[in-house]
C-alpha positions as CSV (number, residue, x, y, z in Angstrom):
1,X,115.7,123.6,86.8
2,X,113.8,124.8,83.6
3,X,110.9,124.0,82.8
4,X,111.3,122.3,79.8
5,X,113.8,120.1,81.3
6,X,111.7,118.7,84.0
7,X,109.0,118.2,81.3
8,X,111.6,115.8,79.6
9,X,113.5,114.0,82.4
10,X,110.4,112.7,84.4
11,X,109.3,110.8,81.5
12,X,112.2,109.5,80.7
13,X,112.7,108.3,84.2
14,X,109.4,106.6,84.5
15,X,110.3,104.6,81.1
16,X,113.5,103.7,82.3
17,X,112.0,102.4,85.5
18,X,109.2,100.5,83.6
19,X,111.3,99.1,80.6
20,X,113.8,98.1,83.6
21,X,111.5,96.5,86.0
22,X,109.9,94.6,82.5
23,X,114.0,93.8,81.6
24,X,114.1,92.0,84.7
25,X,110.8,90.4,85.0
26,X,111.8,88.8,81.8
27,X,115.0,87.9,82.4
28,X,114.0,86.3,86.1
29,X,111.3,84.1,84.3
30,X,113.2,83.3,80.7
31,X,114.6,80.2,81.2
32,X,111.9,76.9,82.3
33,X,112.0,76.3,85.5
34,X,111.7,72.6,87.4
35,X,110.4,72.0,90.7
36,X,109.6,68.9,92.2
37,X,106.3,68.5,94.4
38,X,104.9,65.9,96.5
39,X,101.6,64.5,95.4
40,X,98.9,64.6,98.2
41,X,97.0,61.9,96.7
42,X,100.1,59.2,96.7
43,X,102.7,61.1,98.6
44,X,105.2,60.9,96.0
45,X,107.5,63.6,94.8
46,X,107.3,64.1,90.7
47,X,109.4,66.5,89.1
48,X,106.9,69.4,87.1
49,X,109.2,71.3,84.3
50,X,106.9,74.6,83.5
51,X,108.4,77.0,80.7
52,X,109.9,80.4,80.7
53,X,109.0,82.9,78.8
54,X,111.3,82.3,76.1
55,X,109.9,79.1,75.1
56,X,106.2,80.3,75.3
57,X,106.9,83.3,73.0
58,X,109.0,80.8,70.0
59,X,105.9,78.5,70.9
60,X,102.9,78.8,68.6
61,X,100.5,82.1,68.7
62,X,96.7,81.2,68.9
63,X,95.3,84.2,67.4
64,X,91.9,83.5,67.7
65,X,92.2,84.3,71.7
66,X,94.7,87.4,71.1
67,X,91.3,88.4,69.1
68,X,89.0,87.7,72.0
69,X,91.0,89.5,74.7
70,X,90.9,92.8,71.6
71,X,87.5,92.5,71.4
72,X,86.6,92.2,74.9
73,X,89.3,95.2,76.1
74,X,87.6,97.6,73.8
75,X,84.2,96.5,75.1
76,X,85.4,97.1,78.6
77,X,86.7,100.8,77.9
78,X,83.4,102.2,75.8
79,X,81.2,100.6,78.5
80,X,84.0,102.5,81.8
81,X,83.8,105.5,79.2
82,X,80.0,105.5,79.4
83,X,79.9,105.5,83.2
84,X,82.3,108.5,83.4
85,X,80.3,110.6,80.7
86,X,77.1,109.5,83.1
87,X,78.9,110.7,86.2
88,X,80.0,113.9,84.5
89,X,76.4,114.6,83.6
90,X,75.3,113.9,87.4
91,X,76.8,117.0,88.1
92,X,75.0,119.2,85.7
93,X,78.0,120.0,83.3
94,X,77.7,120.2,79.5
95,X,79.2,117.4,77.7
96,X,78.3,115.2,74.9
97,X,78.6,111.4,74.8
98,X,81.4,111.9,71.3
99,X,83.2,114.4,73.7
100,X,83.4,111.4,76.1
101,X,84.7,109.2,73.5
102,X,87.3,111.3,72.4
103,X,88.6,112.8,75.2
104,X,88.7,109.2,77.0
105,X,90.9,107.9,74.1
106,X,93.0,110.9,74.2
107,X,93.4,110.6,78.1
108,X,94.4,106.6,77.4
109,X,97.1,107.4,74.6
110,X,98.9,110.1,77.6
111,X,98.4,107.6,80.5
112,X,100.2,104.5,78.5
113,X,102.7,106.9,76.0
114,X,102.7,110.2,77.8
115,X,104.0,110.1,81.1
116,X,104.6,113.4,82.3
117,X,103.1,115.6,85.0
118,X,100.1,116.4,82.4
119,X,98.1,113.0,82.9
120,X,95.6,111.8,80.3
121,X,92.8,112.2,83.8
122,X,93.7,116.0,84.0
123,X,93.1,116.4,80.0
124,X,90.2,115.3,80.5
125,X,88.7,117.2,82.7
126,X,89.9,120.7,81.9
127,X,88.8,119.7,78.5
128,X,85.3,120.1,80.4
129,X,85.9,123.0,82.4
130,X,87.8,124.7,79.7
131,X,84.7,127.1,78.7
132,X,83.4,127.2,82.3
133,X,86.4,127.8,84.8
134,X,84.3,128.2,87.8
135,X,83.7,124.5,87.3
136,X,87.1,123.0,87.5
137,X,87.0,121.9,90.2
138,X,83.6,119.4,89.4
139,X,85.1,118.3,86.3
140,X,88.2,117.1,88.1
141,X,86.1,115.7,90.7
142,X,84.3,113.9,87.7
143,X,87.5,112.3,86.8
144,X,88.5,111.1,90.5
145,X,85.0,109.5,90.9
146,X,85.3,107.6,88.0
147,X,88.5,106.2,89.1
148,X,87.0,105.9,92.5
149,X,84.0,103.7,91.1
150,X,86.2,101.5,88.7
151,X,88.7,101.1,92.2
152,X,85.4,100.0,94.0
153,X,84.3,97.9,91.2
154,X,86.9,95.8,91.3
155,X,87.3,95.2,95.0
156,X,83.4,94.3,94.8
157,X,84.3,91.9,91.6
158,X,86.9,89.9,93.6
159,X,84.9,90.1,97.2
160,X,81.1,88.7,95.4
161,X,82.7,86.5,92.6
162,X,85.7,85.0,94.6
163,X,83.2,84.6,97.6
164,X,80.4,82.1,95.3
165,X,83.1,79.8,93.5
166,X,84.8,79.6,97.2
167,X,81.5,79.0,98.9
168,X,80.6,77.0,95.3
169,X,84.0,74.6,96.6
170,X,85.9,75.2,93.8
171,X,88.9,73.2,94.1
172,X,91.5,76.1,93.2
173,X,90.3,78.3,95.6
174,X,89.3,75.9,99.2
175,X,92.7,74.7,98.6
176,X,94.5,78.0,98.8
177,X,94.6,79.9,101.9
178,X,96.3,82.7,99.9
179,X,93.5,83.5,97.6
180,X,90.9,82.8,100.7
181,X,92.7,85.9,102.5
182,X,92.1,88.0,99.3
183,X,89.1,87.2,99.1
184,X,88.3,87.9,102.8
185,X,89.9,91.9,102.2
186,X,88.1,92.3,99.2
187,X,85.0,91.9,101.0
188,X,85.9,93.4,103.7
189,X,87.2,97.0,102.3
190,X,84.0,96.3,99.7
191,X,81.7,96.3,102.4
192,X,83.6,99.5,104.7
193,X,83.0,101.5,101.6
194,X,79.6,101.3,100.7
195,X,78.5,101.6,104.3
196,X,80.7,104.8,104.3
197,X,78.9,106.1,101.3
198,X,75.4,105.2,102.5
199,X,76.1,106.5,105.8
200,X,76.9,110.3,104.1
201,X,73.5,110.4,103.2
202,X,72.2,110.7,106.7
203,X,74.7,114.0,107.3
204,X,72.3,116.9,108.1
205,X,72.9,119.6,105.3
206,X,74.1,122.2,107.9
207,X,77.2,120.0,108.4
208,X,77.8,119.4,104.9
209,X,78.7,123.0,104.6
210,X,80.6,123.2,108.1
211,X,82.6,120.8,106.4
212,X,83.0,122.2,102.6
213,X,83.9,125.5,104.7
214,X,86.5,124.1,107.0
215,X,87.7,122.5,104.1
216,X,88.1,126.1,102.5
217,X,90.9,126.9,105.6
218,X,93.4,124.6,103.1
219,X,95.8,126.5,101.6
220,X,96.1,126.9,97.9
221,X,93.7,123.9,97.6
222,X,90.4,124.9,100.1
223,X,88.7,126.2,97.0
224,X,89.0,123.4,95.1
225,X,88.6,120.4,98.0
226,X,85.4,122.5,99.5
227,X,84.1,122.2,95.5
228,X,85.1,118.3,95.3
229,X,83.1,117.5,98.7
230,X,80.1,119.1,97.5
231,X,80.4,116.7,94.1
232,X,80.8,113.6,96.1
233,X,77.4,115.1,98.6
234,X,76.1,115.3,95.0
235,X,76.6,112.2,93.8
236,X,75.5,110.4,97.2
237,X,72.1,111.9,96.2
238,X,71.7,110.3,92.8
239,X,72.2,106.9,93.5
240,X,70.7,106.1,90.8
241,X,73.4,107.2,88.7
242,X,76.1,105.6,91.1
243,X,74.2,102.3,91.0
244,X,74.2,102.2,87.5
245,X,77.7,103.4,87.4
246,X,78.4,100.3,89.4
247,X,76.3,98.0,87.1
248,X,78.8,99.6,84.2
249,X,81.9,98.8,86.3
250,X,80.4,95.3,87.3
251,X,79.8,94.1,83.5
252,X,83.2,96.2,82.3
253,X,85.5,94.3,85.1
254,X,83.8,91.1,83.6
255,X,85.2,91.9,80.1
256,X,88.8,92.9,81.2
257,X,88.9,89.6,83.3
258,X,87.9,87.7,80.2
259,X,90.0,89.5,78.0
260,X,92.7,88.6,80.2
261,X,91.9,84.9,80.8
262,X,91.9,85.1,76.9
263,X,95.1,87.0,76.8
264,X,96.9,84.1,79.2
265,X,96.1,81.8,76.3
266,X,98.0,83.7,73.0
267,X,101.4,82.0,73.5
268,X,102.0,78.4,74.2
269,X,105.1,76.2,74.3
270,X,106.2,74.3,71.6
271,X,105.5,71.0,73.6
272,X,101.9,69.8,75.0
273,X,101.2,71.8,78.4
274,X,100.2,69.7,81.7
275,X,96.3,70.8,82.4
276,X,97.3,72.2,85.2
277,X,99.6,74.9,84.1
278,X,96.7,76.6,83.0
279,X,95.0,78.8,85.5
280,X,91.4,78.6,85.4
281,X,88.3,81.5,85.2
282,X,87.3,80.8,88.7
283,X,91.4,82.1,89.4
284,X,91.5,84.9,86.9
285,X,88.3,86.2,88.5
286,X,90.2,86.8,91.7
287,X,93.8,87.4,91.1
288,X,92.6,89.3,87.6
289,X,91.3,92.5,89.1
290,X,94.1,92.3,91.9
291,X,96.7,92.6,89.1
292,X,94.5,95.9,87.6
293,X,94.3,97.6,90.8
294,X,97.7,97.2,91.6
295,X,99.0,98.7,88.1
296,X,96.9,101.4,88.3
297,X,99.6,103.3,90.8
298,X,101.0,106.1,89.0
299,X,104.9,104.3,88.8
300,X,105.4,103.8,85.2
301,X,103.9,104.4,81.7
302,X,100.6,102.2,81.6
303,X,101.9,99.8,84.5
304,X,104.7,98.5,82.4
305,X,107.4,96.2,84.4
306,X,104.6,96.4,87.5
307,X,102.1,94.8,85.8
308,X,104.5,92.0,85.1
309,X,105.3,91.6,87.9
310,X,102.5,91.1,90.0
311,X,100.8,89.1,87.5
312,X,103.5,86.6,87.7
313,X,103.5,87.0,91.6
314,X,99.8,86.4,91.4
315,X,99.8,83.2,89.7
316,X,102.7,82.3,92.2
317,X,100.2,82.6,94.6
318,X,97.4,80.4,92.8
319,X,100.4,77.7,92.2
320,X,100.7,78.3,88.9
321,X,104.1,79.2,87.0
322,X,105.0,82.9,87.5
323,X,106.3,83.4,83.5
324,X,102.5,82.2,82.7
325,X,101.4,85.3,84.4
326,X,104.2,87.6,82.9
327,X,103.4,86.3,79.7
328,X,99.6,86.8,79.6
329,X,100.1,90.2,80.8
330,X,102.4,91.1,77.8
331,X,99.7,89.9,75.8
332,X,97.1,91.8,77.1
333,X,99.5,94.9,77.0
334,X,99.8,94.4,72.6
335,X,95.8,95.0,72.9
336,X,96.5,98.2,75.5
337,X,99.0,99.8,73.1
338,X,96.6,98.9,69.9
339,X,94.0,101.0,71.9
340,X,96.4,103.7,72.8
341,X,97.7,104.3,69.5
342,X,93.6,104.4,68.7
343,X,93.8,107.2,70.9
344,X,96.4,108.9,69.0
345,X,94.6,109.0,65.6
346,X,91.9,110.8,68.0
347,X,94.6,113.2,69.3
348,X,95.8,114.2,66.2
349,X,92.5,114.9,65.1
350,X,92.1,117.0,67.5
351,X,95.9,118.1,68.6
352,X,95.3,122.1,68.6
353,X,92.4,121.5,71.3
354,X,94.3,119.2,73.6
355,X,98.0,121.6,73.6
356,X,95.6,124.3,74.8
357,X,94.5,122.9,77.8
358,X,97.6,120.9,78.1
359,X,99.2,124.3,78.3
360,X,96.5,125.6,80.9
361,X,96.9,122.4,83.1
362,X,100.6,123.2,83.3
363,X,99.7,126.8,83.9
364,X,97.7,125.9,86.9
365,X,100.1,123.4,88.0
366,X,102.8,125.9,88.2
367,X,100.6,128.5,90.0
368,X,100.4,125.9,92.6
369,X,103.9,125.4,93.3
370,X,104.0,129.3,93.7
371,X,106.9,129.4,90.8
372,X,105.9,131.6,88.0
373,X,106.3,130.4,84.3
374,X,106.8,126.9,85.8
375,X,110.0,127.4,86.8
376,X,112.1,127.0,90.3
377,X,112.2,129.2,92.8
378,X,115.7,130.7,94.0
């Protein structure tokens, strides 16, 4: 298959799955939906009638929080943007905080419009390396810890936040074994990890390059992964930049949270809503990051139709109605898109740069499927 071919149908897969996946979300959770419960306080049933999606979006639009949740998203990004031009720095590579800026937007607009085999992560960094070759391979690793950090971040959010309301007896949370067991992983894959990263500091430096040189011994990619190891060996010994990368990710994570507590407020019903439909802070600050981690895996444009769906899967789990989760993540994804489309004003600013190194990211990535041009082999 051609080149140019491939460059067009896997997009248009991926945005078929995601506009698919959101078709059904939508569809599943349109109607309002009754249940009937048992009260544990008299022990009589009542029936609850919570709305669909439907009625929320005719239902009145409170602006003022769709403004809060823009305001805090943008917040969160320059703040995450900062930490990656801080972790590119670490490693001794030219770059500019604008050049951060930019390229950041840029790399949003591809991740949410743009999704091809060129990611808006990959931009990025051969945007650094582009004048210095020889240090692809740091700029790439650049990208992956800043991903890596914001990853951590979030598992530390849910394990230290969820852990004080729980311990605090918040009523949402000692009530819910589900969100007790997230908590409990959180902590627990929070805590492997930064033992794990402490624990590389105490590796002799003889076995640091045993490693980066059986790492070498990998075909096609030795070069590159021995380069990477030494980055992360790098960064383990400036931990003061990691700690304040953390600090960034911390107070970030705190803003998207917001914005999305804020976001799960934009669209309500035309009639009065039952206090508890409404999930609370001390619940967004654990299913929240949850719901960003898990649409952060590469399946569709931005998350769309995933995003949806866990959300509303989430607030299943907290007891809540599912099309209030749906809902406030379609919010929160107007603000994305506002952001992204930010990006492409930056993009067009700057288009002849970007197609450059777009074209020598696809370059490479052909040279590593061993097909010349990009194309198939027989």
């Amino acid at each position: 298959m051609k080149k140019h071919a491939v460059k067009w149908l896997v997009p248009f897969l991926k945005y078929g799955i995601g506009f698919g996946l959101l078709g059904l979300i939508i569809s599943k959770y349109w109607d309002p939906k009754t249940t009937t419960k048992t009260d544990p306080a008299t022990g009589l049933e009542k029936t609850l009638v919570t709305p669909g999606i439907g009625e929320l979006l005719q239902g009145s639009i409170e602006f003022e929080w769709l403004a809060a949740a823009a305001l805090l998203m943008a917040t969160a990004a320059a703040l995450q943007i900062y930490r990656w031009y801080l972790l590119v720095r670490a490693l001794d590579l030219p770059f500019t905080v604008r050049n951060a800026y930019r390229l950041s937007l840029v790399g949003i607009f591809y991740n949410t419009f743009i999704p091809g085999s060129v990611g808006g992560d990959l931009v990025k960094a051969y945007f650094i390396a582009h004048a210095h070759p020889e240090r692809k391979s740091r700029a790439i690793a650049s990208v992956i810890a800043d991903r890596a950090l914001g990853l951590f971040g979030l598992i530390l959010f849910v394990a230290v936040l969820g852990s004080i309301a729980w311990a605090g007896g918040d009523t949402r949370i000692v009530a819910n074994p589900d969100l007790q067991r997230i908590v409990k992983i959180m902590a627990g894959i929070a805590g492997t990890s930064m033992a794990g990263f402490l624990l590389l500091g105490f590796l002799p430096q003889r076995r640091v390059d045993r490693f980066a040189s059986r790492l070498k011994w990998v075909p096609k990619l030795g070069n590159s992964l021995s380069e990477m190891w030494y980055a992360v060996w790098e960064y383990r010994q400036r931990l003061k930049v990691v700690a304040i990368g953390v600090a960034l990710s911390a107070v970030s994570h705190f803003g998207l949270v917001f914005a999305f507590h804020s976001a799960s407020r934009v669209f309500q019903p035309p009639r009065e809503l039952a206090p508890t439909e409404l999930a609370t802070l001390s619940e967004h600050m654990v299913i929240a990051p949850i719901g960003f981690i898990a649409q952060a895996i590469p399946i569709t444009p931005g998350g769309v139709g995933v995003a949806e769906g866990v959300f509303a899967w989430l607030y299943n789990l907290s007891d809540r109605p599912e099309a209030r989760g749906a809902t406030a993540r379609l919010s929160l994804r107007l603000v994305e898109w506002l952001i992204a489309l930010t990006g492409y004003i930056v993009y067009l600013r700057m288009r002849a740069e970007v197609r450059e190194v777009q074209h020598e990211v696809e370059e490479d990535e052909a040279k590593k499927q061993g097909t010349p041009n990009g194309e198939r082999g027989p």
